[in-house]
C-alpha positions as CSV (number, residue, x, y, z in Angstrom):
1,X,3.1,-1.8,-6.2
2,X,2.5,2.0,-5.9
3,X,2.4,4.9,-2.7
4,X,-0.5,6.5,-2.5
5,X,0.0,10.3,-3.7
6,X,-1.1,12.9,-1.2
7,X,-4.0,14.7,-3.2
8,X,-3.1,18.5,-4.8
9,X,-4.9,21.6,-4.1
10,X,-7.3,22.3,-6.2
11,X,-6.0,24.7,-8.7
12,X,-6.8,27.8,-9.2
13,X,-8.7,29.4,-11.9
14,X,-5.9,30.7,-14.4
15,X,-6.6,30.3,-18.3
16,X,-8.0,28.0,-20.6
17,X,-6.6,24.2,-20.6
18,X,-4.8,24.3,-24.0
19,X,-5.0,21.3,-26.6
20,X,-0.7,20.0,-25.4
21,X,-1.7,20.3,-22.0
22,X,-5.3,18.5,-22.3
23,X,-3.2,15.7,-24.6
24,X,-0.6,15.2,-21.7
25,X,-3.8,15.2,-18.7
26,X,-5.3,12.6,-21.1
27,X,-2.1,10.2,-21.3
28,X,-1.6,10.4,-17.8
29,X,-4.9,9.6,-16.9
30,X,-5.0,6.3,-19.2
31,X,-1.3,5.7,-17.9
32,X,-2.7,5.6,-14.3
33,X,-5.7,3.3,-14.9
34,X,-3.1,1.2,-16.2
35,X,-1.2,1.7,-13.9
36,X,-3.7,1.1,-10.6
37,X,-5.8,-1.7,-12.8
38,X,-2.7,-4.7,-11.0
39,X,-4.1,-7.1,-14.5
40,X,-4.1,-6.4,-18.0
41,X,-7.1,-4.2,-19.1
42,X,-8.5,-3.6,-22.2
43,X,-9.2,-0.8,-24.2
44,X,-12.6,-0.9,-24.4
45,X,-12.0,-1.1,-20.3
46,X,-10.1,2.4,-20.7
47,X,-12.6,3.5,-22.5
48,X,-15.2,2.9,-20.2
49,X,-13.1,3.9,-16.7
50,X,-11.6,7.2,-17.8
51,X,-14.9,8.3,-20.2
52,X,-12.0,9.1,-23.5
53,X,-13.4,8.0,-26.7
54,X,-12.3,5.3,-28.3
55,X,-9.3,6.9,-30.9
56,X,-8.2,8.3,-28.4
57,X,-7.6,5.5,-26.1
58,X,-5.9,4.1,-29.4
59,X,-3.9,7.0,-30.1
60,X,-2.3,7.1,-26.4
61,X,-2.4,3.2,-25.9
62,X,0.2,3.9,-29.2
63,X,2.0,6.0,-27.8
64,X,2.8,4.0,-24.8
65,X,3.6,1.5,-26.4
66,X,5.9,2.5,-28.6
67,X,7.4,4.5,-25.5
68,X,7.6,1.2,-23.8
69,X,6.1,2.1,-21.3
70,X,3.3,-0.2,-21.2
71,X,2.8,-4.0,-23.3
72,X,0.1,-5.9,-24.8
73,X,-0.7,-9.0,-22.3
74,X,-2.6,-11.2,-25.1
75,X,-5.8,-12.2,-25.6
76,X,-7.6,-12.6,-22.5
77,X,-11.6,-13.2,-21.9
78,X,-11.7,-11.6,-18.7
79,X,-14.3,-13.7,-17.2
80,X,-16.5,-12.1,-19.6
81,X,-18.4,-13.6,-22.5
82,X,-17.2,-12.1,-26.1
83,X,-14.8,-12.0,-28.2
84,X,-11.5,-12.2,-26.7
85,X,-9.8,-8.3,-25.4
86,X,-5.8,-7.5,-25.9
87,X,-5.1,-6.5,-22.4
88,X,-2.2,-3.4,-21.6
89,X,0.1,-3.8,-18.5
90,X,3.1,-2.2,-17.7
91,X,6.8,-2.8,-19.2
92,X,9.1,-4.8,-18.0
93,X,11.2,-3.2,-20.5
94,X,12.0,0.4,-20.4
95,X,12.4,3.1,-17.8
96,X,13.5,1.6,-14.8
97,X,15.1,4.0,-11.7
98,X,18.3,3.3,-9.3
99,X,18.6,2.9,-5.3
100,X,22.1,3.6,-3.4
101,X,22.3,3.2,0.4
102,X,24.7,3.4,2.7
103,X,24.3,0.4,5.3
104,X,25.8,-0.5,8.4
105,X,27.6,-3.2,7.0
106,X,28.3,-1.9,3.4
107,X,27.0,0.0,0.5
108,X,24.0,-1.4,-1.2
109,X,23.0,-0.9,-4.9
110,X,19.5,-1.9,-6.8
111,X,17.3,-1.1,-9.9
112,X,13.9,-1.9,-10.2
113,X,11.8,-1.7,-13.5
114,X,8.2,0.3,-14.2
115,X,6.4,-2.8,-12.7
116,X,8.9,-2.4,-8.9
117,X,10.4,-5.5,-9.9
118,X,13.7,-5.6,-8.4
119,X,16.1,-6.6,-11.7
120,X,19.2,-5.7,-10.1
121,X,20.7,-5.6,-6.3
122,X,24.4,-5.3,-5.3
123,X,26.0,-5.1,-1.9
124,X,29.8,-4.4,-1.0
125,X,30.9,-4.9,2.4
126,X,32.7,-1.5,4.3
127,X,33.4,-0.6,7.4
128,X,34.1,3.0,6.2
129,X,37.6,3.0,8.7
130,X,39.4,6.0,6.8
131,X,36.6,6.7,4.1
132,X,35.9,10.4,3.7
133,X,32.5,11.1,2.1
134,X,34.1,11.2,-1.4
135,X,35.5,7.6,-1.0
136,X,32.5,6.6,0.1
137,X,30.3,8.4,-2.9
138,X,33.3,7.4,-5.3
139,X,32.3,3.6,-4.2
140,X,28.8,4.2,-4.9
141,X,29.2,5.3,-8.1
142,X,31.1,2.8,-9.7
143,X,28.3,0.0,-8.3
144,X,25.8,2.8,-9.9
145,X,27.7,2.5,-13.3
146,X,27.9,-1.2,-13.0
147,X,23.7,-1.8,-12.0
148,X,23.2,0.6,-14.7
149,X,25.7,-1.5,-17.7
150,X,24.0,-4.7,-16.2
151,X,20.4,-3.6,-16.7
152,X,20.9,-2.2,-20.0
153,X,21.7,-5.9,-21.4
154,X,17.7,-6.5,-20.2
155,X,16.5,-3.3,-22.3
156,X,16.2,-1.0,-19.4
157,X,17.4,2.6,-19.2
158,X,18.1,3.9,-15.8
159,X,16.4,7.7,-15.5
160,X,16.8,8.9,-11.9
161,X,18.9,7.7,-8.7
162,X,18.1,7.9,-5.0
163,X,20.4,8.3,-2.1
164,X,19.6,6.6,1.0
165,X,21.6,8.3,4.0
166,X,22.2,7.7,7.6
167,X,20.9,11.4,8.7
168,X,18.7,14.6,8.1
169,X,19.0,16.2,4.6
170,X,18.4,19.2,3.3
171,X,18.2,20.2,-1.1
172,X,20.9,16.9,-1.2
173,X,23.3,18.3,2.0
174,X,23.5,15.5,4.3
175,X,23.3,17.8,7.3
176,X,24.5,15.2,10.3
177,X,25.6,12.0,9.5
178,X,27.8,11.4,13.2
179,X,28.4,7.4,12.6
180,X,30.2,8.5,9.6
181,X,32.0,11.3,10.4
182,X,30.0,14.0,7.8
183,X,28.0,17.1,8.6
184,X,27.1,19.7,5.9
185,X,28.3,17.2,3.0
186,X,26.6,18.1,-0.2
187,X,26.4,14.3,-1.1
188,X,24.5,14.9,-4.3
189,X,27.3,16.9,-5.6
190,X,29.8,14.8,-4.9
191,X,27.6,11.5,-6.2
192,X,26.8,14.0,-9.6
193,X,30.8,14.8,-10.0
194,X,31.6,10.6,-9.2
195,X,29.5,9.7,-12.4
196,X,30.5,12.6,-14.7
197,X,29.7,12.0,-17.9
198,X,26.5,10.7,-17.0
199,X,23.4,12.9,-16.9
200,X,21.9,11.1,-13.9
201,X,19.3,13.2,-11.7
202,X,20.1,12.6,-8.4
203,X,18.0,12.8,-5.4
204,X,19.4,12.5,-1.6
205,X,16.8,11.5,1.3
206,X,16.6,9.8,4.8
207,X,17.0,5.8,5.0
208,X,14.5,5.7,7.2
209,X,12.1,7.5,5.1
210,X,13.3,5.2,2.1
211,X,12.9,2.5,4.0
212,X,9.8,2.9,5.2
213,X,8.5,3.8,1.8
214,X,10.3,0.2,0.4
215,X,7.8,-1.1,2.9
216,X,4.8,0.7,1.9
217,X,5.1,-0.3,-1.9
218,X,6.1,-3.9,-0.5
219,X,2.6,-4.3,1.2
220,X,0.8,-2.9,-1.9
221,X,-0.3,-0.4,0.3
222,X,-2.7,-2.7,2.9
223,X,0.0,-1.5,5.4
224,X,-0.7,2.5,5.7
225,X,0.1,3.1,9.1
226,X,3.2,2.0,10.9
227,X,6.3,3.1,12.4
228,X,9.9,1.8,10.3
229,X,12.2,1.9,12.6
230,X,16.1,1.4,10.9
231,X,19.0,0.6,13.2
232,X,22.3,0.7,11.7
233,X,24.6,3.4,11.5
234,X,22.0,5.7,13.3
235,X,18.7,5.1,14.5
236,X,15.9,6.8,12.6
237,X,12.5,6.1,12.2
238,X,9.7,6.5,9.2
239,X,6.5,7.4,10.1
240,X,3.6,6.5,7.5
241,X,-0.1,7.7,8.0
242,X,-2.9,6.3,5.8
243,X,-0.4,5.8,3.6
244,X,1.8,9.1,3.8
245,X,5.0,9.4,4.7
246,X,5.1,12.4,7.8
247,X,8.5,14.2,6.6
248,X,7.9,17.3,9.0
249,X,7.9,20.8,8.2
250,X,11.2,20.6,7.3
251,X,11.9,16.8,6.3
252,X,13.7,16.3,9.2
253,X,11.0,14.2,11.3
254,X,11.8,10.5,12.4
255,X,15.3,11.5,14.2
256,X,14.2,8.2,16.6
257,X,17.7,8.1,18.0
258,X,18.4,11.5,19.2
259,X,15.3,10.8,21.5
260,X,15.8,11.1,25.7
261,X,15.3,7.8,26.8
262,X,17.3,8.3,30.5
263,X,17.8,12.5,30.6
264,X,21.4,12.2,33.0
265,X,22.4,9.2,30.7
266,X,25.5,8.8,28.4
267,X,26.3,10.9,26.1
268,X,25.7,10.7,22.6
269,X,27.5,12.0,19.6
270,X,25.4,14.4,18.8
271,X,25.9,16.2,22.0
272,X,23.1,15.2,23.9
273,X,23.1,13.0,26.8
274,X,20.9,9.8,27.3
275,X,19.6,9.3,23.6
276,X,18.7,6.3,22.2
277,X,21.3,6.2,19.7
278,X,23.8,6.4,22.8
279,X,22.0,2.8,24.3
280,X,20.8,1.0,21.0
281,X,23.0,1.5,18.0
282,X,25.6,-0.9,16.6
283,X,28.5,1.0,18.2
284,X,26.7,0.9,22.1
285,X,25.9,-2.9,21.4
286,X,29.7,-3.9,20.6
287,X,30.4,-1.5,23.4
288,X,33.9,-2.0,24.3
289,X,34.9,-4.6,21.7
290,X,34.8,-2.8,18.3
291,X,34.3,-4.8,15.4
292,X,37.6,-6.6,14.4
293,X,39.2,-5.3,11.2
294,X,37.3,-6.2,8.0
295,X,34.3,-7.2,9.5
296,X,31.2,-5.2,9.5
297,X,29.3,-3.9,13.0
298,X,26.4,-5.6,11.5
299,X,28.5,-9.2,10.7
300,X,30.2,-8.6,14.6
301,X,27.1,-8.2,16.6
302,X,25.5,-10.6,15.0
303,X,27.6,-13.2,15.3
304,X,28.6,-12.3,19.1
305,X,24.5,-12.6,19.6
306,X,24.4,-16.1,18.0
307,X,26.9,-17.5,19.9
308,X,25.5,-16.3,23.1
309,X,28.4,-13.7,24.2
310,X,27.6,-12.4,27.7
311,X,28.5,-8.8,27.1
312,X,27.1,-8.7,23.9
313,X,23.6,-10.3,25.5
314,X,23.6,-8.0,28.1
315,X,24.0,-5.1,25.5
316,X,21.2,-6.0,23.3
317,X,18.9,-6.0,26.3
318,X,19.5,-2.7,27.4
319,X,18.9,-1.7,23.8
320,X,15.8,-3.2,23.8
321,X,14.9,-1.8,26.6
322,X,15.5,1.9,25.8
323,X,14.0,1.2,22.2
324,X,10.7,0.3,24.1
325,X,10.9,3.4,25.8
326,X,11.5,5.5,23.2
327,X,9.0,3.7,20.8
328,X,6.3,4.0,23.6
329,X,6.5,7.7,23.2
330,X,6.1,8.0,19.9
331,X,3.0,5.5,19.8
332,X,1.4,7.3,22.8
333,X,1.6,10.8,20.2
334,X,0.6,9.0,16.9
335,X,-1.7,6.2,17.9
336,X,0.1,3.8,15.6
337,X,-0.1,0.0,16.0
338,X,2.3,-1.5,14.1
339,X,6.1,-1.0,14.5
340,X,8.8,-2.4,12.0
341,X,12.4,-3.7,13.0
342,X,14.2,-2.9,10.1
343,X,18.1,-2.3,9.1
344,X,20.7,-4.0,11.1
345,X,17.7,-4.2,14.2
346,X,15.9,-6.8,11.5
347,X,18.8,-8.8,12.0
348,X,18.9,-8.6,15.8
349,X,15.3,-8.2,16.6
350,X,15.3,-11.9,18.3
351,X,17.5,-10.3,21.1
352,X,15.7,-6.6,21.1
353,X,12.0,-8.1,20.4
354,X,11.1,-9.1,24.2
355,X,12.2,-6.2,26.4
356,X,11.3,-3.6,23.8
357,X,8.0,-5.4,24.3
358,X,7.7,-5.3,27.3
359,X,8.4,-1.6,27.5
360,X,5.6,-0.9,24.9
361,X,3.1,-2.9,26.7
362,X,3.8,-1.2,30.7
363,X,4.1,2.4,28.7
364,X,1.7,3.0,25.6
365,X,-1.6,3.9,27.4
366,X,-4.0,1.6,24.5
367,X,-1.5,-1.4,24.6
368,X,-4.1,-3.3,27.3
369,X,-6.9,-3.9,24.6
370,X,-5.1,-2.7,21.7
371,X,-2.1,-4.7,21.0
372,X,0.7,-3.0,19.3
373,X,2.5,-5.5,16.9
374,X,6.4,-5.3,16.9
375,X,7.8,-7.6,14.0
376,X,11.2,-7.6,11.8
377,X,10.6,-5.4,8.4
378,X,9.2,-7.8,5.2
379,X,12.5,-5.8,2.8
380,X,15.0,-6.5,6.0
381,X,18.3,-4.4,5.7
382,X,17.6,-4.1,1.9
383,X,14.5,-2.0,2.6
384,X,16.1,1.3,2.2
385,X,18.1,0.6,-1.0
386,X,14.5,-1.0,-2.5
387,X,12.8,2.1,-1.1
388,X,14.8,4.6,-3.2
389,X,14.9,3.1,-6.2
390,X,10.8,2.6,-6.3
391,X,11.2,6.4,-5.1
392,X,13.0,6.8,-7.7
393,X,10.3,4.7,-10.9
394,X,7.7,6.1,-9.0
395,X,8.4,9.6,-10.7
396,X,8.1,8.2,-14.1
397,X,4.6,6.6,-13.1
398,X,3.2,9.5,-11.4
399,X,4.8,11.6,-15.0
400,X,5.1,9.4,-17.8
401,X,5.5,12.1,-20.2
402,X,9.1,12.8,-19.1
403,X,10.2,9.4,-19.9
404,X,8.2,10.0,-23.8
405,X,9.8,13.0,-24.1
406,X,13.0,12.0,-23.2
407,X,12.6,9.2,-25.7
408,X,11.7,11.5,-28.4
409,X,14.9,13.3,-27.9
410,X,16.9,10.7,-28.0
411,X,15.6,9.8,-31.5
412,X,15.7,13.0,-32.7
413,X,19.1,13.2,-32.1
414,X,20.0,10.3,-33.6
């Protein structure tokens, strides 16, 4: 499963291509057919698709190899007639990268290898009552240390770790995080200092951008325009395009909550008045009746649904109702058709599902012969955590040669 990688500019004339570079355009080239191929392909196949000779096909099918990056499949006909072909597929063993998240209901931890199998996912329950942002980083990092011990026993070596965070973020400053108390926390800092000794680059984004990347790779892509949608601690949104996530100018796109859904309604943390955050998040569905000590908003407002609490019913209609509102906006601007429930709204989408509906359907101008569909998220709450560790293996597939070259270090120094 792989995003699709918005093309670069076309360079521009600067000097000759020199023999390391043209080696390293040549691996990755071979890496990516391997890569995009989804079956085992030969290298007589390689040879063919990316018009190398054939040594040289040899000489970087080697190389990955023995960087384990890639694996011979077996013999395998193809469908064609002939002598059998060795196909080459990617590791299982290897590189792999790391997801954190901060949930709702808990803090979420997961690795995934070089094929976006997920070979490791953790959750810890919190409620965050008293946590400072270096608790809560503190936390993460001992679940980091423990996915990365218990991945090492399958042969995998952990290269990069992504942050999923409840607000915008700027160079790894979580700029506004209300539901959790932070504004202008360098969280990447604090993460890098919780793991010291570990060389671990760290990279901090939106959840709902994660998410809705998590989703992306988990349609393998036939999903490339939709609207994620994460309620939770916040409520954020991730916008995907023919199969581009929309960040903004500035990365700060998708603040879905902080949207005006009733302008002289309640106010909201951030300041505002009549947001959707102040009408649909976890906090405005409990309303009144906070969840009780050691169990999560997510576990509470849940459970109040299920059993059919009045107040609580009530609550989750109004949310659905704004959500509508607010979601018909957006679809009006982008002429999306899809939107995805995801976070703690995938648990509680068969309370918000009808009167968001409904508002879609009366409000988005196209909805009469162009149905928009509203459905829970495939990844559920575990979308974001997913979505930043493929974030995170997606850099060694779009540059292999870091991973060789780290590997080469490591054996020289040995």
């Amino acid at each position: 499963m792989t995003a699709r990688v918005r093309p670069s500019r076309p360079r521009q004339p600067e000097e000759p291509v020199r023999q390391e570079n043209l080696r390293t355009l040549n691996l990755e080239l071979v890496f990516r057919h391997i890569l995009a191929a989804g079956r085992p392909i030969s290298r007589t196949e390689l040879a063919s698709v990316t018009g190398l000779t054939r040594p040289t096909i040899t000489r970087i099918a080697e190389e990955l190899l023995a960087g384990k990056l890639i694996t011979e499949a077996g013999l395998s006909h193809n469908g064609r007639a002939g002598r059998p072909r060795v196909g080459l597929t990617l590791s299982e063993k290897g590189p792999a990268g790391l997801g954190l998240d901060i949930r709702a209901d808990g803090l979420a931890a997961c690795v995934v290898d070089l094929t976006g199998t997920v070979r490791h996912l953790a959750f810890t329950p919190a409620t965050y009552s008293g946590w400072g942002a270096p608790d809560v980083l503190a936390q993460l990092a001992r679940m980091a240390r423990a996915a990365i011990d218990a991945t090492a026993a399958e042969d995998l070596t952990v290269l990069t770790a992504t942050l999923a965070v409840p607000g915008p973020v700027q160079a790894g400053i979580v700029q506004s995080a209300p539901e959790l108390g932070w504004r202008d926390v360098d969280a990447q800092a604090l993460l890098r200092d919780a793991l010291h000794p570990l060389d671990l680059p760290i990279t901090v984004d939106n959840e709902a951008n994660l998410a809705a990347l998590g989703e992306l790779y988990a349609s393998d892509n036939t999903l490339d325009s939709f609207v994620y949608v994460s309620g939770g601690l916040g409520i954020g949104a991730g916008i995907v395009l023919d199969g581009q996530l929309m960040r903004g100018a500035r990365g700060w796109s998708g603040e879905l909550g902080h949207v005006t859904v009733y302008p002289d309604g309640d106010a909201c943390p951030c300041g505002s008045r009549g947001c959707l955050q102040a009408y649909a998040s976890l906090s405005a569905v409990l309303g009144d009746e906070p969840a009780p000590a050691g169990i999560t908003p997510d576990a509470a407002a849940t459970g109040r649904a299920e059993a059919g609490h009045p107040a609580t019913i009530a609550a989750l209609e109004a949310a659905g109702t704004a959500l509508g509102i607010a979601l018909a906006d957006m679809l009006n601007i982008l002429d999306i058709d899809t939107v995805l429930l995801g976070g703690s709204f995938s648990l509680l989408a068969s309370w918000l599902t009808a009167n968001a509906r409904a508002e879609i359907d009366r409000r988005v101008l196209t909805a009469a012969w162009a149905p928009i569909t509203l459905r829970p998220a495939l990844l559920g709450p575990d979308a974001a955590v997913i979505g930043a560790a493929l974030t995170s293996i997606d850099q060694i597939r779009r540059h292999p040669t870091t991973w060789l070259a780290r590997r080469q270090s490591q054996v020289t120094s040995a």
